[in-house]
N, C-alpha and C positions, 0 to 999 in steps of 0.2 A: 869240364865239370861245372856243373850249376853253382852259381854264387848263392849264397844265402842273401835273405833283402834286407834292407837297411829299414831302419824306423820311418823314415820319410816314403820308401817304397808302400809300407804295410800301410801308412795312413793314405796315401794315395789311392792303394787297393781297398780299402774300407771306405772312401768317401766316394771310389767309383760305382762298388758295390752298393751303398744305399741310396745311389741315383737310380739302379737298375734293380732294387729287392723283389720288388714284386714279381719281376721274371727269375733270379736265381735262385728265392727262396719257394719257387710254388711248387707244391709237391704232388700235383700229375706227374703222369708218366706217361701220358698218351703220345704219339708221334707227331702232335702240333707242338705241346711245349719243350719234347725234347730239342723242338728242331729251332725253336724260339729262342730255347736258352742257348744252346751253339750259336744261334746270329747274336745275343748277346755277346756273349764271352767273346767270342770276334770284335764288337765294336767296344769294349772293354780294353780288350788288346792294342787296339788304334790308338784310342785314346791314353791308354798306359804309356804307349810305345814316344808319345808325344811330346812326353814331359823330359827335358835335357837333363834331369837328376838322377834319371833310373834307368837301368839294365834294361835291354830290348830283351823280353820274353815274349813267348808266344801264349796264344789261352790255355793250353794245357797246365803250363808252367802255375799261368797264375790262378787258376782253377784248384789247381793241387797245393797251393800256397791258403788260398782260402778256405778251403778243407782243413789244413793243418790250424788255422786261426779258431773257425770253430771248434776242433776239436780239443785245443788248450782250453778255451773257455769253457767249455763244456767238464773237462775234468776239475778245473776251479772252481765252477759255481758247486761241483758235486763234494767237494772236499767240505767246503764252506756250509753248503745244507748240514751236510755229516758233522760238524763242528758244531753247528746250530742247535742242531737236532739231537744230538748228544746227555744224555739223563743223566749222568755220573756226578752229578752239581759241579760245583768249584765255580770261581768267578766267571761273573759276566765280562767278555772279549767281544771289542765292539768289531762291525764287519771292517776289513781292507775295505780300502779306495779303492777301486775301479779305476786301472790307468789309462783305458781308452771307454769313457760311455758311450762311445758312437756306437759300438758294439750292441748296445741296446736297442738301437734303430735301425742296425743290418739285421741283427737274429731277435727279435721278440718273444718267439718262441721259446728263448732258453730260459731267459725271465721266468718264465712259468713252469719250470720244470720238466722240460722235455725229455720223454726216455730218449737215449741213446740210442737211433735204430741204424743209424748210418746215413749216409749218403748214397741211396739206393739207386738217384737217377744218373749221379755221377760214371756207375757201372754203365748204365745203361745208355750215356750219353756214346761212349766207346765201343760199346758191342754191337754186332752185326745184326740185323733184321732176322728175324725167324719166317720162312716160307710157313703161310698157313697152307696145310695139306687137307683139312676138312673141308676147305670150302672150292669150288671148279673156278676162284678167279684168284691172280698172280697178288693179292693183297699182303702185305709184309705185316706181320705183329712183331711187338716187340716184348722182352721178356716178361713174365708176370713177377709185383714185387710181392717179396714173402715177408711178413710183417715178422719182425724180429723180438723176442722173445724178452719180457720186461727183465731193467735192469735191476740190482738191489740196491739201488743207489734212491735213498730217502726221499722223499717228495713231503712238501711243505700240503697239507689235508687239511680241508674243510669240509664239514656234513653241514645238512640244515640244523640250525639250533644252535650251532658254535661250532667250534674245533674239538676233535678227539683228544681227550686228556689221559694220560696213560699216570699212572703214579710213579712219582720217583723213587729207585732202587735204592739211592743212598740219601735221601730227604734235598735235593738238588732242586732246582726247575723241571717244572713239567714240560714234555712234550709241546702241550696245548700254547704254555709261555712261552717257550722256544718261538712257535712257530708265529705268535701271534707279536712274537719280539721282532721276529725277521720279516713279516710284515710290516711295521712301524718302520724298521729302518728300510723297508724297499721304500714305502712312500716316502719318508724323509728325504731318499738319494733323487726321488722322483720329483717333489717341490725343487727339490734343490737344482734341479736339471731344466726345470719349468721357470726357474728365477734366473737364472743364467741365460736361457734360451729368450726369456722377455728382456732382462737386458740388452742383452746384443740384437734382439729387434727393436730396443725402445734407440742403442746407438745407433743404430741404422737407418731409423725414419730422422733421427734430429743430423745426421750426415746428409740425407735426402734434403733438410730441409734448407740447411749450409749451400749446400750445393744449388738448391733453389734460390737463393738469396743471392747466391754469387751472380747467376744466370742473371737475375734480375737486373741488378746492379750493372752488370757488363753490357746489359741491354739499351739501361736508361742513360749511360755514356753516351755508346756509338748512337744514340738518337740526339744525346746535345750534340754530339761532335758535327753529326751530319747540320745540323737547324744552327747552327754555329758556322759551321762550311758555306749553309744558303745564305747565310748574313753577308758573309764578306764578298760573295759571288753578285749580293744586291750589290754591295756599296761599293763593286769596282764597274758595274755597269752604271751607277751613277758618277762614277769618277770621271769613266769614258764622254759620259753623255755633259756633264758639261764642260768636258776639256774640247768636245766636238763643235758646242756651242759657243767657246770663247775665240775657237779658229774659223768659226763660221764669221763672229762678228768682228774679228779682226779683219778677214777675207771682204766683210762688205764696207769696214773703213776704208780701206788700200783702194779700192774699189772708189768710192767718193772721192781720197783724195787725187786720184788718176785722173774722174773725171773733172775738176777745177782746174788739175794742173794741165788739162787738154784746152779745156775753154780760156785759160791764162793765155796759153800759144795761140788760141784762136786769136784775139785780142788782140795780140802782137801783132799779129800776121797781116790782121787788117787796115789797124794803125801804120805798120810799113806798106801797104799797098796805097792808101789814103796817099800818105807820105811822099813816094814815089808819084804819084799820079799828076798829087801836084808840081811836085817839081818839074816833072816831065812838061808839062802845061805853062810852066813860065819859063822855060827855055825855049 
């Protein structure tokens, strides 16, 4: 039995989903982009499969899970219009928070009041090719989509010139305020999504710029360290060079006094030959 997904799954599946929107939300149906969105959904799956917090499903699974997400949203925002749109008067009720807005940057189109027509290519991502029989070559089509039939679920209307203003039954809010109410709080939630999203780019660059600092810093180190290294590398080849030259001129002292203390023996030697000679001579 399939596990239901956890909150951590759904945001994983909604932040994989608005990497890949452009391919899951386009709504051909030709046998290029059905075949686009299966290699999507495939590497959705990889990538789902990756993360060591979530259930390994397959794209089906999270296909039909994504499905089910727009289609909650899709009955909230319809409820919420209907709530809005409502002539009966009685107090102003400001809109729910929105607990996940990323949802506005996978489906954009619900924002604007999309009829509910289904997920027609989801059918079709599943069904079998159709042999075309009218034409003498083996070409596969695939099913035609049948545009489904408008919902009664209110849409937020604007003509040129303003908003349709209907009068109120019980002296309430018009229509026209309604809708131009639910306007003002779309933009509001939308600055307010545009303040948020500059923040966390304005954190992002002064992190970039930390982080550039750091780099720096760690650069201008291991550059004293190194010019700090070649200092002491001089000053033991001059250590060397004049400990080479105090044994040089030791080596040529030793050297001197060998030779005196030769020419001293010389000295001797001759004084004893002198010496002896004459002895030799008066004997």
């Amino acid at each position: 039995m399939e596990s239901r997904m956890t909150v951590v799954e759904k945001d994983l599946l909604v932040e994989l989903v608005i990497k890949n929107r452009d391919i899951i939300e386009n709504k051909r149906t030709d046998a290029v982009t059905l075949s686009d969105k299966v290699r999507c959904w495939r590497n959705i799956e990889a990538e789902f499969n990756g993360n060591s917090q979530v259930v390994k499903r397959n794209w089906k699974q999270l296909r039909k899970a994504w499905d089910n997400v727009k289609t909650k949203r899709r009955k909230a925002q319809a409820q919420e219009t209907q709530r809005r749109l409502a002539t009966g008067g009685g107090p102003y009720v400001p809109p729910v928070c929105d607990p996940n807005p990323e949802l506005e940057i996978a489906i954009p189109s619900l924002s604007h009041c999309e009829q509910n027509v289904g997920d027609m290519d989801d059918d079709l991502l599943d069904s079998p090719p159709i042999p075309n029989a009218s034409s003498g070559h083996t070409e596969l089509e695939y099913p035609t989509i049948v545009e489904a039939p408008p919902s009664d679920v209110p849409c937020a209307t604007t003509v040129m010139g303003g908003p349709i203003r209907t009068p109120s039954s019980s002296g309430g809010m018009t229509r026209g305020a309604a809708v131009e109410r639910e306007l003002q709080d779309r933009l509001e939630g939308l600055k307010t999504y545009n303040a948020h999203r500059d923040k966390i780019q304005a954190l992002r660059q002064e992190t970039a710029q930390v982080e550039l600092a750091t780099a720096k810093l760690v650069h201008d180190f291991q550059l004293r360290k190194m010019k700090r290294d070649e200092e002491t590398q001089v000053l033991q080849l001059e250590v060397l060079r004049l400990q080479r030259m105090q044994q040089e001129q030791a080596l040529a002292q030793q050297k001197r006094m060998d030779d005196i203390q030769i020419k001293i023996k010389e000295q001797e030697l001759r004084q004893m030959m002198v010496c002896f000679t004459i002895f030799c001579f008066v004997l």
